[in-house]
DRENDOKOL-197062 format. One record per residue: residue in three letters; x, y, z of N, C-alpha, C in turn. Coordinates in steps of 0.02 Angstrom, whole numbers, plus 32768, in hexadecimal, padded with zeros to 4 digits. Example, Ala and Ser with C-alpha at 12.3 -4.5 7.8 and 13.67 -1.06 7.14 Angstrom:
2
Ala82947EE4818682677F1F818682947F5B8186 Ser82827F90816282AC7FCB816582858002818A 
REM end
This chain:
235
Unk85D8841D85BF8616840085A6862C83C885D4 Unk863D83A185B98664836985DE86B683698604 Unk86A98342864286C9835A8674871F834E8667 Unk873B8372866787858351866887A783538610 Unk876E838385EC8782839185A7878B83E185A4 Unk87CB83E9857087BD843D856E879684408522 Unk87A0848B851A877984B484E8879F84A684BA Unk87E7849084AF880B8474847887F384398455 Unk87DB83FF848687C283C48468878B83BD843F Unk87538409843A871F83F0840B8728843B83D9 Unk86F98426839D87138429835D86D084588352 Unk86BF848683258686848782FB8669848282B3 Unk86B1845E82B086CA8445826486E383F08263 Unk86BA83D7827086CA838B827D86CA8364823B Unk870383298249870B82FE820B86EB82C08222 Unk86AE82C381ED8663829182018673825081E3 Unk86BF824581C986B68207818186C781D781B6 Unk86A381A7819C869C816581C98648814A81E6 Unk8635819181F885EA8191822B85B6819081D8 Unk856881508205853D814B81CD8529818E81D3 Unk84ED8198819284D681D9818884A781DE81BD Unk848881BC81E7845E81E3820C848482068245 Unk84E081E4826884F88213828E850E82498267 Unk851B824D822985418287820F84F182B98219 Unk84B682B5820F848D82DC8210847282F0825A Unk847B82BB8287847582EE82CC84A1831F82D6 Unk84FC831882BA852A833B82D1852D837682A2 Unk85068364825D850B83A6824D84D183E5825C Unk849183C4828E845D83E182898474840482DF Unk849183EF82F384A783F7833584E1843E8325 Unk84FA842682FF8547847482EF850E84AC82DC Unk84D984A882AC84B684E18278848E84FE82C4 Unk847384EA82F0845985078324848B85278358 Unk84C98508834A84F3854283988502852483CB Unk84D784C483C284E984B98404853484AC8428 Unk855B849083E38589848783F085DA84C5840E Unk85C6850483F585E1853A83EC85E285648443 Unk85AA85478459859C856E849485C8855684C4 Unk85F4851684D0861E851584DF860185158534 Unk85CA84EF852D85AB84DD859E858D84A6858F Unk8579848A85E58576843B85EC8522844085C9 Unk850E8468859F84D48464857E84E284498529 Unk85198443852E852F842384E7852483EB84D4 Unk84F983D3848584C483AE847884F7834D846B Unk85448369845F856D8352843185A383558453 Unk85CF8319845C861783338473864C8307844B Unk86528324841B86A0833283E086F883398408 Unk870782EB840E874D8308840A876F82C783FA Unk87BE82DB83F087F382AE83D08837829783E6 Unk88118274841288578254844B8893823F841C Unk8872821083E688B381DE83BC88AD82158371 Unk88A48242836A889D8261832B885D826B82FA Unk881E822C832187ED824582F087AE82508316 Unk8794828482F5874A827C830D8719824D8317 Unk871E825F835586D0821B8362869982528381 Unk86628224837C861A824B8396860C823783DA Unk85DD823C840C85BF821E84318587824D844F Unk855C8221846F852A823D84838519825984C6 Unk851082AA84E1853382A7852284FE82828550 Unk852F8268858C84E8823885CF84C682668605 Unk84E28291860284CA82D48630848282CE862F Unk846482BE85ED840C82D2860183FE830185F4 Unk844D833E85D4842C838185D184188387858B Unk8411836E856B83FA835F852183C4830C850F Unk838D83298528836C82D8853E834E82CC84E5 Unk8340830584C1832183048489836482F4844F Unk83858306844983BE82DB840C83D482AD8426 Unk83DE8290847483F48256847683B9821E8471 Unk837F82298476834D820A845D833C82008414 Unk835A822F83FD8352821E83BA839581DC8395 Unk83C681EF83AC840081D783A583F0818583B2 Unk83E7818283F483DB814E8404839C812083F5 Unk8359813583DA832D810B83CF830F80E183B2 Unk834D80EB8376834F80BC8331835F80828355 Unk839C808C836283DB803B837883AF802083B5 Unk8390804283F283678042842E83327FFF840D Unk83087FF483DD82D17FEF83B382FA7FAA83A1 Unk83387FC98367833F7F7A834B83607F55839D Unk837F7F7683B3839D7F2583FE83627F128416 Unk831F7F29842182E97F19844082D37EDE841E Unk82D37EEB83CA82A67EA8839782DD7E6683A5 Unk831B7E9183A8834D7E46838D835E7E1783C1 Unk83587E5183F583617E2E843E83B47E268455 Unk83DE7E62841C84137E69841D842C7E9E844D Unk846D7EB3846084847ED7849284BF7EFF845B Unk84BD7F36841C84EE7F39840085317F538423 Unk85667F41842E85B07F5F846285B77F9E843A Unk85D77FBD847386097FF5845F86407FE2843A Unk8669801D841D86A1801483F986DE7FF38423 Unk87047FE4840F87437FB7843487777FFD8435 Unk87A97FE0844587F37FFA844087FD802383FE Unk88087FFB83C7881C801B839687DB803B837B Unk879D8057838F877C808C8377874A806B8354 Unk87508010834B871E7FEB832486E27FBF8347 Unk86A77FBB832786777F95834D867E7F4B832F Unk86937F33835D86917EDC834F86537EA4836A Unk86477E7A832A86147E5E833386247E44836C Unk85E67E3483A485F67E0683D585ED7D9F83E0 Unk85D07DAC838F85CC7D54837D86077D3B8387 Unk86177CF383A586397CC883C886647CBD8372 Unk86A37CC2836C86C47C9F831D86C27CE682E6 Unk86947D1382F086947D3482C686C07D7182C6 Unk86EB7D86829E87117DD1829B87087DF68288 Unk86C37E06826586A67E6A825186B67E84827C Unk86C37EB5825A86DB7EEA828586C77F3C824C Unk869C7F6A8269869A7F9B825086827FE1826F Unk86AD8017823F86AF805A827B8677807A828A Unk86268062826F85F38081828285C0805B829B Unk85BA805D82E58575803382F98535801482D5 Unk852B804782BB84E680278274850E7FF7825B Unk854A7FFB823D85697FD0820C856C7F848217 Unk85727F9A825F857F7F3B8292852E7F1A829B Unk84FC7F4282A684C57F4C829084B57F288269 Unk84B97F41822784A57F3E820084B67EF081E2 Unk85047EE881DD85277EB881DF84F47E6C8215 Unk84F97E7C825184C67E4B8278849B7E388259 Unk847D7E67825184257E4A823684337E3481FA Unk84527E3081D384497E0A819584727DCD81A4 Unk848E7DC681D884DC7D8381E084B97D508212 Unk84B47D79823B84AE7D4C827B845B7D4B8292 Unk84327D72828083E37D8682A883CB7D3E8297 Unk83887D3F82A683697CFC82B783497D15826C Unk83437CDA823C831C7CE9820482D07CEA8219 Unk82B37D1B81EA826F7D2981E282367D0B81BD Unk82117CE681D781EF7CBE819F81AE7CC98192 Unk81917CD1814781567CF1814081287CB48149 Unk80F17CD4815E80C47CAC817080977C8D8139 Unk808A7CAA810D806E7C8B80C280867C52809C Unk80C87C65809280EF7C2F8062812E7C1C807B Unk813C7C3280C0817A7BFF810381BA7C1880F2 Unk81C07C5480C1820C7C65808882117C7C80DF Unk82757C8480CB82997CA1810982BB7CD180F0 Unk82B77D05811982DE7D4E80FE83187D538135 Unk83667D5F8130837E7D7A815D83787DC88174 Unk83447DE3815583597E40815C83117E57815C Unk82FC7E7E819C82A77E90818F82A47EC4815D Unk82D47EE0812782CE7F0C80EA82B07EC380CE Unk82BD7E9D80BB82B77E53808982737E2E80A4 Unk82667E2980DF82157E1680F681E17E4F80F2 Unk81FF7E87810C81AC7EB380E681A27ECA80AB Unk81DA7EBD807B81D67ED2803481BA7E94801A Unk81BD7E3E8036819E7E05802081667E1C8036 Unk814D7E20808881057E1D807E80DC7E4B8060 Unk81007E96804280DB7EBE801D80D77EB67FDD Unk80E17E607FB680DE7E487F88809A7E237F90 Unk80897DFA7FD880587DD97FCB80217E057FDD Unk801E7E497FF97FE57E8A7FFC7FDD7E817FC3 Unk80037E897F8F7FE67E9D7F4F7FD77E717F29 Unk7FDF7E257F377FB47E117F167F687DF97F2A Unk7F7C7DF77F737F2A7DE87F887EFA7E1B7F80 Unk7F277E547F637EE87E957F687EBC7E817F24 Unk7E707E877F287E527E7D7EFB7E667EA17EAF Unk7E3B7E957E797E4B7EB97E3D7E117EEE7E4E Unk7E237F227E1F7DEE7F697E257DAE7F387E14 Unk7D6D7F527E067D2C7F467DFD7D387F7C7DB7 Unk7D0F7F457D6F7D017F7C7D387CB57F8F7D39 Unk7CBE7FD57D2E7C807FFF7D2F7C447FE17D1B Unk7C187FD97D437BC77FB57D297BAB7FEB7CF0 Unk7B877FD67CC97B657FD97C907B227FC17C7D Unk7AFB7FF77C927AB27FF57C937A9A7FCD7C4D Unk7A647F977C5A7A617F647C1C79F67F887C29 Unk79DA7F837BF779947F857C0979757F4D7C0C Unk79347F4C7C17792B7EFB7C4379297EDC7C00 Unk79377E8F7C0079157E5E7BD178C57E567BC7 Unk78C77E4F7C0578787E217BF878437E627BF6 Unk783A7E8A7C1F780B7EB47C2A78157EF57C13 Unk77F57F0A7BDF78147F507BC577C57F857BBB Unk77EE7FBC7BBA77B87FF57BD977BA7FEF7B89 Unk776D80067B827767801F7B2B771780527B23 Unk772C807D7AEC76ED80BC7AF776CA80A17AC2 Unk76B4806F7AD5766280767AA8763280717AD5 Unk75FA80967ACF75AA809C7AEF7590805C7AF7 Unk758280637A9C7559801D7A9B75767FF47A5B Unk758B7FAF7A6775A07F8B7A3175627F437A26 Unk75727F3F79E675247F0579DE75627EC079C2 Unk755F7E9279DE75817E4B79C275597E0679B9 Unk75777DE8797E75437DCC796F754D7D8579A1 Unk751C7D6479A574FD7D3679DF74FA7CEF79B0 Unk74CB7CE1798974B97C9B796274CB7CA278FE Unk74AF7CF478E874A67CE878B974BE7D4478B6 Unk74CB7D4A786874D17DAC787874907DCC787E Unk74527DAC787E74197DC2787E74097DDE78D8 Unk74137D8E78EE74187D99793C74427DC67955 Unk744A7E0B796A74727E17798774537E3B79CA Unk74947E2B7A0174697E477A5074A07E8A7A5A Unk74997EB77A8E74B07EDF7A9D74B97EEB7ADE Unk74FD7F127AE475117F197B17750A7F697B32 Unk74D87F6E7B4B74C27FB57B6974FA7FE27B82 Unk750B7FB67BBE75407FE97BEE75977FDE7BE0 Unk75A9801C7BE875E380147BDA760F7FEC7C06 Unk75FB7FEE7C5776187FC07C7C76087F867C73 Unk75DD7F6C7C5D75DB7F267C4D76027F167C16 Unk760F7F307BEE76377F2D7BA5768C7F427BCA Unk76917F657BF576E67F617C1277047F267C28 Unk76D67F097C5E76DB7ECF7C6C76DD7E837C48 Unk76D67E9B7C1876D27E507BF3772B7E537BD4 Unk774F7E0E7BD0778D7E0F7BC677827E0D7B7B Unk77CA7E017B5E77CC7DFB7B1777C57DB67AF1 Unk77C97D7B7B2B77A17D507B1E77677D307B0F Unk774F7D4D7B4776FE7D607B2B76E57D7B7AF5 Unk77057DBA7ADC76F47DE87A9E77007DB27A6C Unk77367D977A5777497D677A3776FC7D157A27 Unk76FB7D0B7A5976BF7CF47A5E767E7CE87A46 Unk76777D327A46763B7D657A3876367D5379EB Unk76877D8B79CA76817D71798A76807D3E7965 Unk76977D08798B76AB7CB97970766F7CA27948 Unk76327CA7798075FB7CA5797275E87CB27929 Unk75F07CF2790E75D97D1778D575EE7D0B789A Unk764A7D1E789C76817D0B786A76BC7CFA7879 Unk76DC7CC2785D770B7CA5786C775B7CC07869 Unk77477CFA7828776F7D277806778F7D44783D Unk77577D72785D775C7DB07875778D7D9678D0 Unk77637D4A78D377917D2F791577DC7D2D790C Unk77D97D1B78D978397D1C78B5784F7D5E78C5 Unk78347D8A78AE78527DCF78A778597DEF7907 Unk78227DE37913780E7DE0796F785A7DCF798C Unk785F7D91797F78987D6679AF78F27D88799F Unk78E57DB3795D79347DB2793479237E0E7962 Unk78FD7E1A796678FE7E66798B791D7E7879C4 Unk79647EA879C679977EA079E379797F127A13 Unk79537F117A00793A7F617A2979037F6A7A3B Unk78E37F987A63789F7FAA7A6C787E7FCB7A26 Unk78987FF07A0D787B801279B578697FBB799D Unk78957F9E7996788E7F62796578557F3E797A Unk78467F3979AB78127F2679C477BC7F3E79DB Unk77D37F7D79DE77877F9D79C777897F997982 Unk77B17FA2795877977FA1791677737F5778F8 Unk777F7F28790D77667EDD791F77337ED5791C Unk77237EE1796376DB7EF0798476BB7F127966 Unk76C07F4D795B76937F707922767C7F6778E1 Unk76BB7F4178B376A87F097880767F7EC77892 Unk768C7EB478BB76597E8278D4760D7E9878E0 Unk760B7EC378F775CA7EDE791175A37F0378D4 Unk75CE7EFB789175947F25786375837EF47836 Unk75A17EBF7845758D7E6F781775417E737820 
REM end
């Protein structure tokens, strides 16, 4: 407990209106544990009301190094970026801006805060397209505009095509005609007959009938095309 206060001055029923929500949530997480109740210089919180209202503060003792760390590490963080020093409250219980001309004035530290950084901070300028934000809510919500658009588009699913030119086909032995339908040569092995493209086959028949090359070239499958070849080959 703090020195030179009695047990009258603190509360375990405190009137929080005024304080942002993150002090109303240390002071209420601080009452639901006891610390405040126990009433020794181990107390997390010291609650009292010189002019009539509750105020908070954080005790300096050290004997609570873990809530005053918490308390403090937000505001600790932003004076570090801004290069600001935020004051304590004045006289009448209010935090006044300390800009030279200016008269804000408001009853919760964040508030003057908050107030700064959007009034007075040094604007922020993105590095892409030079825009100026007064408020780092307003610069990382811009640059998480240009994440998303530099992020690529998905990739659509590939789709197995079978080859053009070279196509597997089960015939043994196919006979095509060469000069005349009389002439015809043959193709023994089946690997030699895989290997030949559909240009070639085309070819083959050109030779024979002119018909059957028509029908060759308009052949949009592998069926359509053995059936071809096999008409060709009984000319």
């Amino acid at each position: 407990m703090a020195k030179g206060r009695s047990q009258t001055e603190f509360t375990q029923d405190p009137n929080l209106a005024g304080f942002d929500d993150f002090g109303r949530k240390i002071a209420k997480r601080a009452f639901k544990q006891g610390w405040i109740g126990k009433r020794s210089n181990k107390s997390h919180l010291t609650l009292f009301a010189p002019d009539g209202q509750t105020t908070i503060s954080v005790c300096r003792d050290n004997s609570a190094p873990r809530i005053q760390k918490n308390t403090l590490a937000p505001l600790e963080k932003w004076e570090k970026a801004n290069k600001f020093l935020a004051p304590q409250a004045g006289e009448d219980g209010q935090y006044h801006c300390p800009v030279e001309g200016c008269d804000y004035a408001n009853a919760s530290r964040m508030g003057l805060v908050g107030h700064y950084t959007g009034n007075h901070s040094k604007p922020r300028v993105c590095k892409i397209c030079k825009e100026e934000f007064g408020t780092p809510q307003g610069y990382t919500s811009h640059l998480a505009k240009h994440k998303e658009i530099a992020r690529p588009a998905p990739e659509e699913p590939k789709t197995e095509t079978p080859p053009a030119e070279t196509e597997i086909l089960d015939a043994e032995i196919v006979e095509h005609p060469t000069t005349s339908k009389r002439g015809l040569a043959k193709i023994e092995t089946k690997k030699e007959y895989q290997l030949m493209s559909t240009a070639e086959l085309i070819e083959m028949i050109q030779n024979g009938n002119a018909a059957a090359v028509e029908l060759a070239r308009r052949a949009e499958s592998h069926e359509t095309k053995l059936a071809l070849i096999a008409e060709a080959a009984s000319m």
